[in-house]
N, C-alpha and C positions, 0 to 999 in steps of 0.2 A: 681302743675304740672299735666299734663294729660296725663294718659298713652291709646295707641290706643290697638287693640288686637293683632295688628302684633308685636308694640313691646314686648309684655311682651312674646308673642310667640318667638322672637327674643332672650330674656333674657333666658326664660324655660327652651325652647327646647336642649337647649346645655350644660344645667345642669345635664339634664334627661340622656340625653346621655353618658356623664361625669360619673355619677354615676352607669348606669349600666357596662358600661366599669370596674371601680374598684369595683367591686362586686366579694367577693374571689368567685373561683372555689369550689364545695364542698372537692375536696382533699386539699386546703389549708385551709377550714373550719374546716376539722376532724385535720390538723397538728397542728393548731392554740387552736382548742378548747377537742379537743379529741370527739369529734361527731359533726354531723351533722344533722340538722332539718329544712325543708321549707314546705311552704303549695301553691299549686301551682294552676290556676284557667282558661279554657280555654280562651281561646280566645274571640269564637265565642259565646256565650252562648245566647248574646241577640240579635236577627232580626226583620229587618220589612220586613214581606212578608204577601204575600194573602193564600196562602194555604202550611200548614208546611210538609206535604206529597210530594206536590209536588217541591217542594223546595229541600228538600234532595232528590229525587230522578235525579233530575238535578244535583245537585252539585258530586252525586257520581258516581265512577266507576263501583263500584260491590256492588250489594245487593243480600247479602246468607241469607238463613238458615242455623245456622249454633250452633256447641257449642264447649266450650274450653275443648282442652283435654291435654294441657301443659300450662306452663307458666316459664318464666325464667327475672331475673332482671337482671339489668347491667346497667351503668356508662356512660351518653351521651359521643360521642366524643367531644362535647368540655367540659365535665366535671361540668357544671350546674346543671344539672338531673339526675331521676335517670328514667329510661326507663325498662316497661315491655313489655317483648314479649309474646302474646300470640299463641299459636298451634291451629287453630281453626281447625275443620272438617266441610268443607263442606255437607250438608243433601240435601242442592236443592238450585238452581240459580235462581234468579230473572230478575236480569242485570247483563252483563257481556261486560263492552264498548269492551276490548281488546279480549274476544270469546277467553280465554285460561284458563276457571275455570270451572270445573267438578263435577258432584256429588262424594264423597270420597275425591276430592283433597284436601290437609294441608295448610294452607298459613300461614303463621307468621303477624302477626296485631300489630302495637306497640303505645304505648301510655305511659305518663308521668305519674309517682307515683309506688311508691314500696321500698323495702328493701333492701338493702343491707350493708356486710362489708367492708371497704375502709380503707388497710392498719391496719386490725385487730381492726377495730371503726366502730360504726351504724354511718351509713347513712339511712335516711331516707325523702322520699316527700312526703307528702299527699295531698291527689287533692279530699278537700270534695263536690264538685261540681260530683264527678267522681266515685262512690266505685268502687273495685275492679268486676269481672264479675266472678260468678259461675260458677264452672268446672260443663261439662257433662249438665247445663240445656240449651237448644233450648235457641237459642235468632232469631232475624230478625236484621242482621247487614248491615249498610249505612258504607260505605268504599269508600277509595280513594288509589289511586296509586302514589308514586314518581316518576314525569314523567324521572325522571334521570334511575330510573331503568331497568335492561333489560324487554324486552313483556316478558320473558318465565320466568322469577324469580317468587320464590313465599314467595319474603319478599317486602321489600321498603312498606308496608301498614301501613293506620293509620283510627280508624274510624272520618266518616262526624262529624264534628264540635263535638271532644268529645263523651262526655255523651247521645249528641242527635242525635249519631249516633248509640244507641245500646238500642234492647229491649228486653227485656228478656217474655220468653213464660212461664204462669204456671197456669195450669187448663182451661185450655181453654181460658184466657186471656193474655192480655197485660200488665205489671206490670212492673214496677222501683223502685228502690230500692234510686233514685235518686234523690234528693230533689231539686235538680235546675228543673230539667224535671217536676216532678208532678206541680210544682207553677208557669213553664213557661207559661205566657198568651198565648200562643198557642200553645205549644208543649203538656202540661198538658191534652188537650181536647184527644191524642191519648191514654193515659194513662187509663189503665184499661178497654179500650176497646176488645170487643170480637176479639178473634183471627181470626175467621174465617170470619166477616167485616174487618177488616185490609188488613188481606191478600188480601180478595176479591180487597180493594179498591187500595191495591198498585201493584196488577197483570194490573186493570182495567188502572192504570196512566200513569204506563209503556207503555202497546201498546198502549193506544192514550196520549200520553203529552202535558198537555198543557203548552204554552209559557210562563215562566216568566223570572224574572228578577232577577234573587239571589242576595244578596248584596256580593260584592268580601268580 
């Protein structure tokens, strides 16, 4: 018998579906098993583009400087994940599509993986593609907005595709801590780059941009 690729796409795809449909929630994980444990991995991690600079500066809303000066976990609403919110301070703007983010100003940044207790049980996600971000050190953060959000909120944020939206500053360079990022074939080549080429080169992208084509 020979099968074509439509059909076994025909057969798969509604398995796939199927299955994540009954995929308990983690509070029925903790009620069931007395904890909870996932390991979770972006999305976006791998692209094909011409230049990875300007790629994320296309795709994002707002590029700060910026560093965490809180952080707090909690419970997705639909109950899958476990969601941290970070407090960032803004230090200096790069882009700002929407022209309502300030030097000083706090914005809430949230991303997938963290801790918490769920009905007096760990819950926990870890996202090894993702470590957690250092309070207090300078990063250069690629950000997006939920366009469902109000203009003048200063939450609905998530960083540009994860991990390879966030760089941490330290000694004059570029540095991750991020094993997807340093071994990404083009993401990697920012890594450990001087801070002060970086910046130069992502002030320089912003006022002249060149056109591409991001993949959705």
């Amino acid at each position: 018998m020979k099968w074509t690729v439509l059909t076994l796409l025909a057969l798969v795809l509604p398995l796939c579906t199927a299955a994540q449909s009954e995929a308990p929630t983690l509070r029925e994980e903790v009620r069931a098993k007395g904890m909870a444990w996932r390991i979770s991995y972006p999305e976006c991690r791998t692209r094909v583009i011409e230049d990875p600079l300007d790629d994320l500066i296309v795709r994002s809303d707002l590029i700060v400087r910026g560093r965490v000066v809180d952080e707090k976990t909690r419970l997705s609403p639909d109950e899958y994940h476990v969601w941290t919110d970070y407090t960032v301070e803004v230090l200096a703007v790069f882009k700002d599509a929407q022209q309502m983010i300030q030097t000083g100003s706090r914005i809430i940044v949230t991303r997938s993986g963290g801790n918490i207790i769920l009905e007096g049980k760990p819950v926990r996600e870890d996202t090894p593609w993702f470590p957690p971000l250092r309070w207090i050190a300078p990063h250069i953060l690629f950000i997006v907005q939920d366009p469902a959000v109000a203009r003048n909120a200063n939450s609905g944020y998530s960083f540009t595709c994860g991990e390879i939206g966030v760089y941490e500053l330290s000694n004059g360079r570029v540095v991750s801590n991020s094993f997807g990022k340093k071994n990404h074939r083009l993401i990697g080549e920012l890594h450990n780059q001087s801070e002060v080429k970086f910046v130069e080169d992502l002030k320089s992208k912003i006022t002249s941009p060149k056109k591409t084509n991001p993949v959705p």
